[in-house]
mmCIF file of the N, C-alpha and C atoms, coordinates in Angstrom:
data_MODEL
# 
_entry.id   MODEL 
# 
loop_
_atom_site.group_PDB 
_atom_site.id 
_atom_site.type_symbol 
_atom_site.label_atom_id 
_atom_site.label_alt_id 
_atom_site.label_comp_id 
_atom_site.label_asym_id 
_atom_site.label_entity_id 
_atom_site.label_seq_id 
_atom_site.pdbx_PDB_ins_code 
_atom_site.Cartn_x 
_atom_site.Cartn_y 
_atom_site.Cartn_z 
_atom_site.occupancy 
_atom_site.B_iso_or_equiv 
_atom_site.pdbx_formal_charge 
_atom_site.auth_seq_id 
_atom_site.auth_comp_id 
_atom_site.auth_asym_id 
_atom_site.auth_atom_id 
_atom_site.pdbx_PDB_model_num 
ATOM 1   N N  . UNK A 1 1  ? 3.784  -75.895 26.455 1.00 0.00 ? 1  UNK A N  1 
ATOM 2   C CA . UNK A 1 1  ? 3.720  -74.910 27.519 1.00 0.00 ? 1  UNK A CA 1 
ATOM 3   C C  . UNK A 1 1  ? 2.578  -73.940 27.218 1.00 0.00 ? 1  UNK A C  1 
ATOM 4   N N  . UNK A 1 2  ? 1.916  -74.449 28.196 1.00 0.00 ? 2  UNK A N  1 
ATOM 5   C CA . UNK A 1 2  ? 0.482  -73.119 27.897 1.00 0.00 ? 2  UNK A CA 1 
ATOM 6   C C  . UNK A 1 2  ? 0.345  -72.035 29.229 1.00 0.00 ? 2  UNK A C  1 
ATOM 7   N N  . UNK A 1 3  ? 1.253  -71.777 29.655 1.00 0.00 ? 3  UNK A N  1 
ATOM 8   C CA . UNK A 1 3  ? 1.203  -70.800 30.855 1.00 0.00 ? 3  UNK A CA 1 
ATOM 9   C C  . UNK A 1 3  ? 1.769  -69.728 30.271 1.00 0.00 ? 3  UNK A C  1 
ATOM 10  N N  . UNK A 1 4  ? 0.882  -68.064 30.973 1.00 0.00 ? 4  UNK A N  1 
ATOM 11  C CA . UNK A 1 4  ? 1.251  -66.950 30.338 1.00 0.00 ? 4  UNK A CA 1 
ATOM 12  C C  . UNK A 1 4  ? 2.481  -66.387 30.812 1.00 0.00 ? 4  UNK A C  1 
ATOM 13  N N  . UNK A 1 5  ? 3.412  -66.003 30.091 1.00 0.00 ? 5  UNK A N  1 
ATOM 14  C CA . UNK A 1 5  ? 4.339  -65.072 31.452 1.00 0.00 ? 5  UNK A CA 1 
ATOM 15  C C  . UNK A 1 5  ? 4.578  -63.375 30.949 1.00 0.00 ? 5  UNK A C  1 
ATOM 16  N N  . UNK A 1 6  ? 4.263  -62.568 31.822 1.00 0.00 ? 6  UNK A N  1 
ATOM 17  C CA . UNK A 1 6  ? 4.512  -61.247 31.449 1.00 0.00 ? 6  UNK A CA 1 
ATOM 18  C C  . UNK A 1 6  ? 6.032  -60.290 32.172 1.00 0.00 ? 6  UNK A C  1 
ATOM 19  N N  . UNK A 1 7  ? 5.723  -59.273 31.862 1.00 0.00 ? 7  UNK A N  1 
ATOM 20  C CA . UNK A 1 7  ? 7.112  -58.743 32.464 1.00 0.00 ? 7  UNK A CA 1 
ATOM 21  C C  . UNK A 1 7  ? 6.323  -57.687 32.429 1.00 0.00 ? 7  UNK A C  1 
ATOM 22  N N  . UNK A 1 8  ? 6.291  -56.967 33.799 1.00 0.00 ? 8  UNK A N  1 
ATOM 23  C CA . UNK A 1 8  ? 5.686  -55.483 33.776 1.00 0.00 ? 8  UNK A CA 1 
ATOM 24  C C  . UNK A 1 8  ? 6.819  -53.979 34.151 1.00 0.00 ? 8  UNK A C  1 
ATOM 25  N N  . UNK A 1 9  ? 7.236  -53.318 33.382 1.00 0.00 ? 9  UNK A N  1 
ATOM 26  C CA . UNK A 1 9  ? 8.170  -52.527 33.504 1.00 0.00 ? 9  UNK A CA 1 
ATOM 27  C C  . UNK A 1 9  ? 7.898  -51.103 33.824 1.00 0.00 ? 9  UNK A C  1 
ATOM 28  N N  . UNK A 1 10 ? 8.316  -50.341 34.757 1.00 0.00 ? 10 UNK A N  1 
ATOM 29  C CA . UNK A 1 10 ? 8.313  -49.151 34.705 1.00 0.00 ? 10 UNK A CA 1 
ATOM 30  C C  . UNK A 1 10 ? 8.674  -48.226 33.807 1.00 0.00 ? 10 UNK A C  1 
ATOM 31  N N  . UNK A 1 11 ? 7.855  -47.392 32.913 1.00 0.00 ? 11 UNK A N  1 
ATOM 32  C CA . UNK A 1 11 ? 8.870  -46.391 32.143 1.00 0.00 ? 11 UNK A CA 1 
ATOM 33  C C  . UNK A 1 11 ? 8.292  -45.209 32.484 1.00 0.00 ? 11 UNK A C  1 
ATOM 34  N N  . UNK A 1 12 ? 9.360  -44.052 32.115 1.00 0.00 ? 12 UNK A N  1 
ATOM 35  C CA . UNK A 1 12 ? 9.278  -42.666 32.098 1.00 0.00 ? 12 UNK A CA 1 
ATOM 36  C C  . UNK A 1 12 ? 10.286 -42.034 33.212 1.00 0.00 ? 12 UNK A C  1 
ATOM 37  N N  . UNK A 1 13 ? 10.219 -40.577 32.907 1.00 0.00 ? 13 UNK A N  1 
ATOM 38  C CA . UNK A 1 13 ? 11.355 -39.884 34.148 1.00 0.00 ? 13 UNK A CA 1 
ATOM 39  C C  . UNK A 1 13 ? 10.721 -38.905 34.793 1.00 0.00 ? 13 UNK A C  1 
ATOM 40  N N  . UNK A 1 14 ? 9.667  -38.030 34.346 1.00 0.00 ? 14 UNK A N  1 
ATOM 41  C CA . UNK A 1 14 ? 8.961  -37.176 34.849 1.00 0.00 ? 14 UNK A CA 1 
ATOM 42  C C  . UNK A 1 14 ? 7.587  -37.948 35.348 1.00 0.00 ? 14 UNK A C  1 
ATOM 43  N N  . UNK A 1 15 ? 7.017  -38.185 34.164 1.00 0.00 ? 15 UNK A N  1 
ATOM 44  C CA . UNK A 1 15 ? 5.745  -38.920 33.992 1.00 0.00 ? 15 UNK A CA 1 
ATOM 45  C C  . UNK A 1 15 ? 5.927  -40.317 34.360 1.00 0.00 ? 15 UNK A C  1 
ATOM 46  N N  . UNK A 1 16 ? 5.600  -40.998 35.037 1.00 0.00 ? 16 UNK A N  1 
ATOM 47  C CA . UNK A 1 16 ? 5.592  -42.557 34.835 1.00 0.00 ? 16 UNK A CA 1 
ATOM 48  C C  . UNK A 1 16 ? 5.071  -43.338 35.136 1.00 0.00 ? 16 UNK A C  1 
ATOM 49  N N  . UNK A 1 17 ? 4.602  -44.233 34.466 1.00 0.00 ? 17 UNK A N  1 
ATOM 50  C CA . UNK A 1 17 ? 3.691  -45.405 33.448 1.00 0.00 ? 17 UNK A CA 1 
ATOM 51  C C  . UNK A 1 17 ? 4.549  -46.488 33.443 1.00 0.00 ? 17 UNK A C  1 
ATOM 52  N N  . UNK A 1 18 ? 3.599  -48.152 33.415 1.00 0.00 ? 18 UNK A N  1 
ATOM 53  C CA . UNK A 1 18 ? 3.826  -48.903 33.505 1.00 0.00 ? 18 UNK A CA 1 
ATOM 54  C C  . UNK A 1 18 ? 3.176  -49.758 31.687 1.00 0.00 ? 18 UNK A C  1 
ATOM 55  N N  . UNK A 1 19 ? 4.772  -50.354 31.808 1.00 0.00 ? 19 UNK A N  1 
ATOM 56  C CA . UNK A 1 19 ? 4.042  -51.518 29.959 1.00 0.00 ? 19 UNK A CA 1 
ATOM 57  C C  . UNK A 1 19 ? 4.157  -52.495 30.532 1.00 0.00 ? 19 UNK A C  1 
ATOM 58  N N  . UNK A 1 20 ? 3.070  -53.253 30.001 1.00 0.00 ? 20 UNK A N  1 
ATOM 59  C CA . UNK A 1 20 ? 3.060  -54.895 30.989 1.00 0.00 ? 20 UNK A CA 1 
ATOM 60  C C  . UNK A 1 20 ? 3.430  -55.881 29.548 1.00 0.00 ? 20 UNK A C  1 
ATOM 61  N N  . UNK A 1 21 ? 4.278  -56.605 28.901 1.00 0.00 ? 21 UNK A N  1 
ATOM 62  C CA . UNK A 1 21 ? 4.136  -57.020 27.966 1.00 0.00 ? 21 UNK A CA 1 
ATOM 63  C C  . UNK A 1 21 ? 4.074  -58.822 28.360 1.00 0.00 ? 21 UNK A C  1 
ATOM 64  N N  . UNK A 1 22 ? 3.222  -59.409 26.991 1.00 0.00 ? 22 UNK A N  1 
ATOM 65  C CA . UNK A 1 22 ? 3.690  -60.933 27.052 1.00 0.00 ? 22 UNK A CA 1 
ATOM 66  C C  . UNK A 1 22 ? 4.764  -61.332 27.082 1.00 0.00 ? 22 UNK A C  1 
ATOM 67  N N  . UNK A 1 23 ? 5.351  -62.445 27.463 1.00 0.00 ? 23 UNK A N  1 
ATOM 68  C CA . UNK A 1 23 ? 6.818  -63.305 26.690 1.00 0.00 ? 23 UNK A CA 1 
ATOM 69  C C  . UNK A 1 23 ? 6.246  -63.748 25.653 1.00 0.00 ? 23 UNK A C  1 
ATOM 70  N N  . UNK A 1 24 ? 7.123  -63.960 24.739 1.00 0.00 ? 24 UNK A N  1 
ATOM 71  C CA . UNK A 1 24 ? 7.072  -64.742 23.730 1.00 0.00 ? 24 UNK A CA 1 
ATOM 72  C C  . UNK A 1 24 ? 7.867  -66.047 24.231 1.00 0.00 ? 24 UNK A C  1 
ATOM 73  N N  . UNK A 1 25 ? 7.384  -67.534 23.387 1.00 0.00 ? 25 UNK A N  1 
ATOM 74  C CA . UNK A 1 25 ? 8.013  -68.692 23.566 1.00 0.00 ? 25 UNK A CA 1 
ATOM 75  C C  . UNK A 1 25 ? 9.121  -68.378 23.948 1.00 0.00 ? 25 UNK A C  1 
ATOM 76  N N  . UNK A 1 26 ? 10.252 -67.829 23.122 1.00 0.00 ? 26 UNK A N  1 
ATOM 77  C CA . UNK A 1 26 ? 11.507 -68.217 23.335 1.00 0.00 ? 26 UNK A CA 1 
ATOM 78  C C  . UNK A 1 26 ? 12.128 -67.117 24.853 1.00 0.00 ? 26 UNK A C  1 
ATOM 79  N N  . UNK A 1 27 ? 11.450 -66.387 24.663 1.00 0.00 ? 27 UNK A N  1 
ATOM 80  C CA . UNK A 1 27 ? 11.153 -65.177 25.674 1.00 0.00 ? 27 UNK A CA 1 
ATOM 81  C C  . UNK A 1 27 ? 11.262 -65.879 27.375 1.00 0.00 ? 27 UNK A C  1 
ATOM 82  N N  . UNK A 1 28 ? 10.309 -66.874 27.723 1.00 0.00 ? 28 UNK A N  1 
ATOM 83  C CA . UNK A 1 28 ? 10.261 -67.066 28.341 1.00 0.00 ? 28 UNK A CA 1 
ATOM 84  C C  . UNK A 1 28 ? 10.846 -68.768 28.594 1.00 0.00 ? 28 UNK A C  1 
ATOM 85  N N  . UNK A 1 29 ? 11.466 -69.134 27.565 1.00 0.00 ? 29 UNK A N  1 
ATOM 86  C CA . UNK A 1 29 ? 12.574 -70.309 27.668 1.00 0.00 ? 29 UNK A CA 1 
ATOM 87  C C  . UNK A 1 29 ? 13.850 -69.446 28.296 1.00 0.00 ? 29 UNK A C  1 
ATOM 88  N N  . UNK A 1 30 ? 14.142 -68.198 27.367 1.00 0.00 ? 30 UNK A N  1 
ATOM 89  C CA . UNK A 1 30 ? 15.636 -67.337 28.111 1.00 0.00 ? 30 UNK A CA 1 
ATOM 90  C C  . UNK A 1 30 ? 15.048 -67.105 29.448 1.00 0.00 ? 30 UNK A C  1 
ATOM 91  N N  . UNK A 1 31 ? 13.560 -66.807 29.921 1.00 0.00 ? 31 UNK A N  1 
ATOM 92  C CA . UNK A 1 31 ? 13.715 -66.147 31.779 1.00 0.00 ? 31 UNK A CA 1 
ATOM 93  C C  . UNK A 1 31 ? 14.101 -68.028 32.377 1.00 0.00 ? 31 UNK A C  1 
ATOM 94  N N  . UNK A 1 32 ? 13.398 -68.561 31.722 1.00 0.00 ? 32 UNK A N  1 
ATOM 95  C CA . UNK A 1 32 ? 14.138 -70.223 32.883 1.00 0.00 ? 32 UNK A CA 1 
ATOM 96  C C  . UNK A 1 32 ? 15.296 -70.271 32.434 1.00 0.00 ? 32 UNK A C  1 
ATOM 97  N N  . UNK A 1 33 ? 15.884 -69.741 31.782 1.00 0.00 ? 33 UNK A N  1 
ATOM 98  C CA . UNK A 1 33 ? 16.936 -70.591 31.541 1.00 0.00 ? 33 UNK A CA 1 
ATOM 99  C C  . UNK A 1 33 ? 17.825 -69.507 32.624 1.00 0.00 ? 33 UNK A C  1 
ATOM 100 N N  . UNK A 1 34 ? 17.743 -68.213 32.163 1.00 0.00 ? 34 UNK A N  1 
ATOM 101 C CA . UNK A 1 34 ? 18.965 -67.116 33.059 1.00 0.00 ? 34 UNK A CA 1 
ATOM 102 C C  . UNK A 1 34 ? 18.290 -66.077 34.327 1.00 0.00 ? 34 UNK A C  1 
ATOM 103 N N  . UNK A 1 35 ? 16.613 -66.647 34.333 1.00 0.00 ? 35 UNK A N  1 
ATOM 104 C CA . UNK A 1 35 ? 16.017 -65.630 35.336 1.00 0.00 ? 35 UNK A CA 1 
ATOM 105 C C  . UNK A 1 35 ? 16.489 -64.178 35.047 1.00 0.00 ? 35 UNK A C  1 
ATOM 106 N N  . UNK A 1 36 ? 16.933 -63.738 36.569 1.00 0.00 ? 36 UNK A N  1 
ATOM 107 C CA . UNK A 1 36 ? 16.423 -62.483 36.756 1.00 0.00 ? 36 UNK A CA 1 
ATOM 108 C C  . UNK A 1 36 ? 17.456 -61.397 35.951 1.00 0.00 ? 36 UNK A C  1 
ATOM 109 N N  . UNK A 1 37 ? 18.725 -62.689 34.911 1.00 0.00 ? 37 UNK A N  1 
ATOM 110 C CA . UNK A 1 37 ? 19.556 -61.336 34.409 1.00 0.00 ? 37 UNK A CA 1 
ATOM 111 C C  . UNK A 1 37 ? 18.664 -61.034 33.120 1.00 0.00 ? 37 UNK A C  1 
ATOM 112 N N  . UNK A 1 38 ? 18.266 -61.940 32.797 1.00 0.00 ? 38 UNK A N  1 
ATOM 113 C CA . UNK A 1 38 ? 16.777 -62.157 31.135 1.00 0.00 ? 38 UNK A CA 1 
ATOM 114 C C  . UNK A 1 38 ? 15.677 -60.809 31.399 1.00 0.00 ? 38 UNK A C  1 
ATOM 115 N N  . UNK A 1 39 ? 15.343 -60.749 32.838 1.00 0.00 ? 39 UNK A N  1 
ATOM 116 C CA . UNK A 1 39 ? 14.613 -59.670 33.040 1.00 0.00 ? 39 UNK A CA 1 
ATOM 117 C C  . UNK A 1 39 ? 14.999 -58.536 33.340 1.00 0.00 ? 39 UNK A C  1 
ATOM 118 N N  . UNK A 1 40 ? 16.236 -58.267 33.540 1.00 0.00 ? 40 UNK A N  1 
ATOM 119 C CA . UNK A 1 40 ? 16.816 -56.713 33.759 1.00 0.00 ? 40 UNK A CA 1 
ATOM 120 C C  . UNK A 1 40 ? 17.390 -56.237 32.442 1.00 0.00 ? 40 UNK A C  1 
ATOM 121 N N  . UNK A 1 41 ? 17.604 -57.574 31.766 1.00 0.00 ? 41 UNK A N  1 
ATOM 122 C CA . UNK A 1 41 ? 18.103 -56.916 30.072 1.00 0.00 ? 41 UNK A CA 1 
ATOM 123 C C  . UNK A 1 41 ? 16.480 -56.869 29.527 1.00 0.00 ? 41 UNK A C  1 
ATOM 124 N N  . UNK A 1 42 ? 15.317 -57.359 29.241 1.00 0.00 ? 42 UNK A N  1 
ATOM 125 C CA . UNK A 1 42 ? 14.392 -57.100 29.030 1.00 0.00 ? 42 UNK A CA 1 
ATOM 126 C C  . UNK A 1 42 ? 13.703 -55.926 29.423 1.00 0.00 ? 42 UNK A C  1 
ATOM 127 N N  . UNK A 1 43 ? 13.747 -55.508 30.520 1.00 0.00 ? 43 UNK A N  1 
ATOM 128 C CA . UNK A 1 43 ? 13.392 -54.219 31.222 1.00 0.00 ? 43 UNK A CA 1 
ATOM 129 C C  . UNK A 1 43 ? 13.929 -53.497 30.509 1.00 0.00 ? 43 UNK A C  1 
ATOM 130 N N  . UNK A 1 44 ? 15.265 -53.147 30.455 1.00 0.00 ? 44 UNK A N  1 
ATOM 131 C CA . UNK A 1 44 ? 16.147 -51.966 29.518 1.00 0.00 ? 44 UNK A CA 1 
ATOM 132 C C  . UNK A 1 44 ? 15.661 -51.997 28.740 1.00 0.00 ? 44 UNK A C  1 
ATOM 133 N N  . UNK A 1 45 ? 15.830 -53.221 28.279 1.00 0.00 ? 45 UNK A N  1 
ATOM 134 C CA . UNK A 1 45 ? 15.217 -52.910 26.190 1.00 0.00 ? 45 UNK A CA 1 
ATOM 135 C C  . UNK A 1 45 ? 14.113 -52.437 26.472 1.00 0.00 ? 45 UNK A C  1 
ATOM 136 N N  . UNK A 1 46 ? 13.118 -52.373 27.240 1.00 0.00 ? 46 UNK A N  1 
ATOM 137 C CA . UNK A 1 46 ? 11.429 -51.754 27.068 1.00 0.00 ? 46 UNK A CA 1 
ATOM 138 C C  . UNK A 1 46 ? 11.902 -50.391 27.334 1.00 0.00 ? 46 UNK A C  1 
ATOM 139 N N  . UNK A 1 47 ? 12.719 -50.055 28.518 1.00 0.00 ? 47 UNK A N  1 
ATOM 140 C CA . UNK A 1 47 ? 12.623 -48.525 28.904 1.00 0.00 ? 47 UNK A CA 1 
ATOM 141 C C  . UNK A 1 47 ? 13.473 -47.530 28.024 1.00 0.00 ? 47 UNK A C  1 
ATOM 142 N N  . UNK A 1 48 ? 14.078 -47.941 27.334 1.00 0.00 ? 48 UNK A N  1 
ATOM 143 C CA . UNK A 1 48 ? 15.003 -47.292 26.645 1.00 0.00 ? 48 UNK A CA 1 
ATOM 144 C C  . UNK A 1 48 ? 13.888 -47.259 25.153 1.00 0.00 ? 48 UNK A C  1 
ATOM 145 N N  . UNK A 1 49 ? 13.535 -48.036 24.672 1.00 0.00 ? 49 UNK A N  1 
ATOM 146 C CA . UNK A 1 49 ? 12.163 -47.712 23.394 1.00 0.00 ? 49 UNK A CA 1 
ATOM 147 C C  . UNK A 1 49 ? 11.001 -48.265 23.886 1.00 0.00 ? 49 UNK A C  1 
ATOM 148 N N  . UNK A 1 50 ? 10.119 -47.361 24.652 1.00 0.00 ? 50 UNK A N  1 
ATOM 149 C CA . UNK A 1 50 ? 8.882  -48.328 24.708 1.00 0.00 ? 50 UNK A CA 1 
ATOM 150 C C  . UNK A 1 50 ? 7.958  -48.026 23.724 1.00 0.00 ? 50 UNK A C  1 
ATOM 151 N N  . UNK A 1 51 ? 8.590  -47.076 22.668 1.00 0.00 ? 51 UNK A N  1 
ATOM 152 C CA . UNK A 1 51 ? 7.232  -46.985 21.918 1.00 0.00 ? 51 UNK A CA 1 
ATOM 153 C C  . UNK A 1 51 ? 7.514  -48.233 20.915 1.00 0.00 ? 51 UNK A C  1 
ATOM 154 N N  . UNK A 1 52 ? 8.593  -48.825 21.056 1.00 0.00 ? 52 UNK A N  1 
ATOM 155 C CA . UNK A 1 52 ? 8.452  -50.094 20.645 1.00 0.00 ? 52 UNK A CA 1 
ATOM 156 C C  . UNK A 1 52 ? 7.480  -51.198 20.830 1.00 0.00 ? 52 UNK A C  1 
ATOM 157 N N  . UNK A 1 53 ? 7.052  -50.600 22.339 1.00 0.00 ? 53 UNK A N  1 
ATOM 158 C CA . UNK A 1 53 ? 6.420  -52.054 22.955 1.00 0.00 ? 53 UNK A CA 1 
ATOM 159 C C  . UNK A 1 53 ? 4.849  -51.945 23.732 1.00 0.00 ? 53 UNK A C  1 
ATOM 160 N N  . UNK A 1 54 ? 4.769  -50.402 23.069 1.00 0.00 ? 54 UNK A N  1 
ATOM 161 C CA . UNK A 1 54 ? 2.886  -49.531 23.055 1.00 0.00 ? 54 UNK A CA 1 
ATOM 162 C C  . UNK A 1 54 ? 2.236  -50.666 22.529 1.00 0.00 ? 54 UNK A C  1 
ATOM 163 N N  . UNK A 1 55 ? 2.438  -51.153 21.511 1.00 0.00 ? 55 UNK A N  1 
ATOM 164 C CA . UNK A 1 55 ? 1.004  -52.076 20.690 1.00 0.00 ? 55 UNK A CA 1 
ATOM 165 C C  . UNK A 1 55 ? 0.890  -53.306 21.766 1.00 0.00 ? 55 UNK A C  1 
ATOM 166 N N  . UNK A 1 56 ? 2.522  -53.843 21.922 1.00 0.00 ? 56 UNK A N  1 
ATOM 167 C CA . UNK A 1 56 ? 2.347  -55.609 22.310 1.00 0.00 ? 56 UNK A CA 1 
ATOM 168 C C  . UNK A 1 56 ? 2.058  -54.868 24.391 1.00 0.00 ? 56 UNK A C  1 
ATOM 169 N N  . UNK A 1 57 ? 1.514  -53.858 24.917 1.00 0.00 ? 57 UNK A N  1 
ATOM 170 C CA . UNK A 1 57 ? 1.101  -53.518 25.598 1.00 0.00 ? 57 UNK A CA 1 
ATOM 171 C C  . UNK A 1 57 ? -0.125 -54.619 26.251 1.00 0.00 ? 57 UNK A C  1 
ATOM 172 N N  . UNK A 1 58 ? -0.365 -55.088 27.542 1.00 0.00 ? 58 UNK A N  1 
ATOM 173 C CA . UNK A 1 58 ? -1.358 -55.884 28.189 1.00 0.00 ? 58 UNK A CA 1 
ATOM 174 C C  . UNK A 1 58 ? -1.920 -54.920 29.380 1.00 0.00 ? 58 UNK A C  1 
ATOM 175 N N  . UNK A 1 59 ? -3.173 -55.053 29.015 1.00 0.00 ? 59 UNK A N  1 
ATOM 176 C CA . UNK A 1 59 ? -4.140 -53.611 30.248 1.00 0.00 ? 59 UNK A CA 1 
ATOM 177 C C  . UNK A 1 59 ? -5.009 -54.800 30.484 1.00 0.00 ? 59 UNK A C  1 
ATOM 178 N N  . UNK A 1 60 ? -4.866 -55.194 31.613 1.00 0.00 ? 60 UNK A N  1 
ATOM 179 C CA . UNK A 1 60 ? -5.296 -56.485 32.110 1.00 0.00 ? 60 UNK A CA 1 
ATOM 180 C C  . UNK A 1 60 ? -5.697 -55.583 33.934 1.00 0.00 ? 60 UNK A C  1 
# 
């Protein structure tokens, strides 16, 4: 599988900014496998720590 897949999430409450991150392999085996619930638990996990997810950040 050589196709990219990203997930672009809204964060912030006052201020707000968008993190666009890659999937990783298995990342994007869980979105085929469960879709759109893979991406609303993915979303959380970014908005709840995104300074987790500043570096693996895509400004495309």
């Amino acid at each position: 599988m050589n196709e990219k897949y990203y997930l672009e999430v809204l964060c912030g409450s006052v201020a707000l900014y968008e993190i666009r991150v890659q999937l990783s392999k298995s990342e994007i085996n869980a979105y085929i496998k469960y879709g759109k619930i893979f991406c609303t638990k993915k979303a959380e996990e970014v908005r709840k720590n995104p300074q987790n997810f500043i570096n693996m950040k895509i400004d495309e």
